[in-house]
N, C-alpha and C positions, 0 to 999 in steps of 0.2 A: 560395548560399542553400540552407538543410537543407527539402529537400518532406517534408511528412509528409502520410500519412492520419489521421484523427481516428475513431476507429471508438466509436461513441454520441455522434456531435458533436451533438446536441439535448438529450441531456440534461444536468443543472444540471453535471457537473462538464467536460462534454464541449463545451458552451457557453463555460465559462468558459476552455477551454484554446481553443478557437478567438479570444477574444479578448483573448489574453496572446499571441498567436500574430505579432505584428507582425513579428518579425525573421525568419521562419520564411516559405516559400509553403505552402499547404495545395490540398495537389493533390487533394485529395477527402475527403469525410467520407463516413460509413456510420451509418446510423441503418434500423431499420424505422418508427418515429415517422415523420409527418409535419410536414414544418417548411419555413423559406425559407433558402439561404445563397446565398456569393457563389461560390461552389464546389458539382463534383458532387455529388452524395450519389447513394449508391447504397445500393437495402435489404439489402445483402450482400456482406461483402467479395470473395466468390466471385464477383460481377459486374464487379469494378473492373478499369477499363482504363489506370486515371491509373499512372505511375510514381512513385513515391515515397523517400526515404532511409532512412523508418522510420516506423512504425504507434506512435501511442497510442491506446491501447485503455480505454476511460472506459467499456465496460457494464455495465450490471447482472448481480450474480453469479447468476441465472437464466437468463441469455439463453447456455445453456449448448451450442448449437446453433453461435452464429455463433462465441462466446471460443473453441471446437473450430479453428472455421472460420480465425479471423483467427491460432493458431497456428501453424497449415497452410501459410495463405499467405507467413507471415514464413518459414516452414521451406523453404518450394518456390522464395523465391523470393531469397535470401538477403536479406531485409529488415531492417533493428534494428526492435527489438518492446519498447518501453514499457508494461508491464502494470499500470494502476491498479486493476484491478478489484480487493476483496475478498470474500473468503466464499465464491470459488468450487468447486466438486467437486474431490475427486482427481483426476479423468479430463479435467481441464483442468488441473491443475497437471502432469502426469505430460506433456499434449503439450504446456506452456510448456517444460520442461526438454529433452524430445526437439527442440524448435527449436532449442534452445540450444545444442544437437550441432552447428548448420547458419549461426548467426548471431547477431550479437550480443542478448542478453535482460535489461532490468532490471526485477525483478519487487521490488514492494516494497508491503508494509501500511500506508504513510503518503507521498504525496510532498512534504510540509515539509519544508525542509531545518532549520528549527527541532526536529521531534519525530527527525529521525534525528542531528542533533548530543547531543540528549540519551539516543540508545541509544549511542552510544560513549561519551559519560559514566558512563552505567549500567555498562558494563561494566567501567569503569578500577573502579568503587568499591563495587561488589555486594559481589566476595571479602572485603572489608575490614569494609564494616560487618557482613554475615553471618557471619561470624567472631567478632566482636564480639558477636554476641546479639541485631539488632535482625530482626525480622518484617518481611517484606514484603509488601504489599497496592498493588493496583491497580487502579483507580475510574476508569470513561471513559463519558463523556455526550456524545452524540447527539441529532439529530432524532426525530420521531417518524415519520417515513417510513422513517428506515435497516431492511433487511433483516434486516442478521445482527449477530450478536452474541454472544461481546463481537466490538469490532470489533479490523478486521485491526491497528490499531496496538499494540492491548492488547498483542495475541498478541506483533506484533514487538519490542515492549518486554522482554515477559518471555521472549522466543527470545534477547534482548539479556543479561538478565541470569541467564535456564539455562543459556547456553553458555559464562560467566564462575565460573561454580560447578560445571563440570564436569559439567553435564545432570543433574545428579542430584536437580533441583527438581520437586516436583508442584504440578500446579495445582489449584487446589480453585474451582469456580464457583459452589455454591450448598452454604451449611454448616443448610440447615433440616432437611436428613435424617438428620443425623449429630451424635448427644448427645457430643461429644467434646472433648477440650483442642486445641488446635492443635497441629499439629506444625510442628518447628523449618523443615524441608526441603519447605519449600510454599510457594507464591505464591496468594493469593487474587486473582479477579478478579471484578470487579462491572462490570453496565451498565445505564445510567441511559437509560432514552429519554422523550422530552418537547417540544413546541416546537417552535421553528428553532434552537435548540444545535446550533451548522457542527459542532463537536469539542472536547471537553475532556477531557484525560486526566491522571491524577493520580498518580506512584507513592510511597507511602508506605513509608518506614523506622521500624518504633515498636521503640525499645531500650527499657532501663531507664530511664525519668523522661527521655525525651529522645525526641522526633522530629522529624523530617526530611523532609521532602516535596519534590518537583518536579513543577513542576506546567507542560502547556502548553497554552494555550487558543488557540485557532483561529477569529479575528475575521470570517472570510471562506473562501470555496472558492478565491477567489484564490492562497491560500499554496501551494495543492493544484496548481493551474494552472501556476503558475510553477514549481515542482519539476519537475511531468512537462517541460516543456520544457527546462529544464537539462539532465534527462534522455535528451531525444532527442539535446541536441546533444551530451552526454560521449560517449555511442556511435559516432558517427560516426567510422570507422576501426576503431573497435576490433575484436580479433578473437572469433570464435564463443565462447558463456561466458554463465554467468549473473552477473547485477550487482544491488547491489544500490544505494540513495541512501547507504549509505556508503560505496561504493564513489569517488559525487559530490562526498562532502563532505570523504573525507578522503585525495582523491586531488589 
């Protein structure tokens, strides 16, 4: 049975992975929150004594201090490192990647295996219709507690479909400063915050007299839960490397 630690197991997404966690033991969670589980917690994964096969990492992209920390740990100690956080610093992605030197790493902007089956779709059919003349626009709705924005799915959508056009896409976030026509070689991105909206994200194709949409909504944190766990378990064995949920879905 795969141990994991849960590192922000109190909060909402972190909770939710402790209890999608059935086939898994959870040798300990790490939260500074205080809370109850049936396992240690410790306010810092620098504390933990439990052994574990691999860390999911559910913080907040602020808690820039421990996300450091819990890279460290999976680097020192050769652990798999599940990384759901998004929005976080360069100087947390830069030591996600130096783990990665040391031990298995799947770092990813969404863990639905719904929203990442639909960036390999993206990718088969970006070159095609952008070719064709159609505009693409990107619209993703949120809570009104999310941090950042847009969120990390947006981004990985349109990393999905810049890297199928050859990177040569810009992205344009806010068109009020700028009196201009659009240009063809752009991805627009919009974000909507409001509510308890888990996640809704929309990519639009507008051609001539013709659009196209994909659209996936997110009924639950559940979908989120169960991704990161698939994800601890693809890891196991695998060797040192960054991974990503398509790595999950289309392996």
């Amino acid at each position: 049975m795969t141990r994991i630690i849960v590192s922000g197991c109190f909060g909402r997404l972190g909770a939710d992975i402790c209890r999608a966690a059935a086939e898994m033991k959870i040798a300990a969670g790490v939260d500074a929150m205080p809370g109850t589980a049936e396992f240690p917690v410790y306010t810092s994964i620098k504390n933990c004594t439990e052994e574990a096969d691999a860390v999911i990492c559910a913080l907040r992209p602020t808690d820039d201090a421990e996300l450091l920390a819990t890279a460290e740990y999976c680097e020192k100690n050769r652990v798999a490192l599940v990384f759901c956080t998004t929005g976080q610093s360069a100087e947390v992605n830069a030591a996600i990647e130096n783990a990665a030197k040391q031990t298995a790493v799947l770092r990813s902007g969404n863990m639905s295996l719904g929203i990442n089956l639909l960036s390999g779709l993206l990718a088969k059919i970006s070159p095609l219709l952008h070719e064709s003349g159609f505009d693409i626009e990107i619209t993703e709705k949120h809570h009104n507690q999310k941090i950042d924005a847009p969120s990390g799915t947006a981004h990985l959508l349109a990393d999905s479909i810049n890297d199928s056009l050859g990177g040569k896409m810009r992205r344009v976030y806010d068109r009020s400063t700028v009196h201009a026509k659009r240009d063809r070689d752009e991805i627009g991105i919009h974000a909507l915050r409001g509510g308890t909206i888990v996640g809704e994200h929309t990519v639009t194709f507008a051609g001539h007299n013709e659009i196209i949409e994909f659209k996936h909504i997110a009924q639950s944190r559940e979908v989120f839960a169960v991704g990161a766990i698939q994800a601890a378990k693809f890891l196991q064995g695998k060797p040192p490397g960054l991974y990503s949920m398509r790595d999950v879905t289309e392996g």
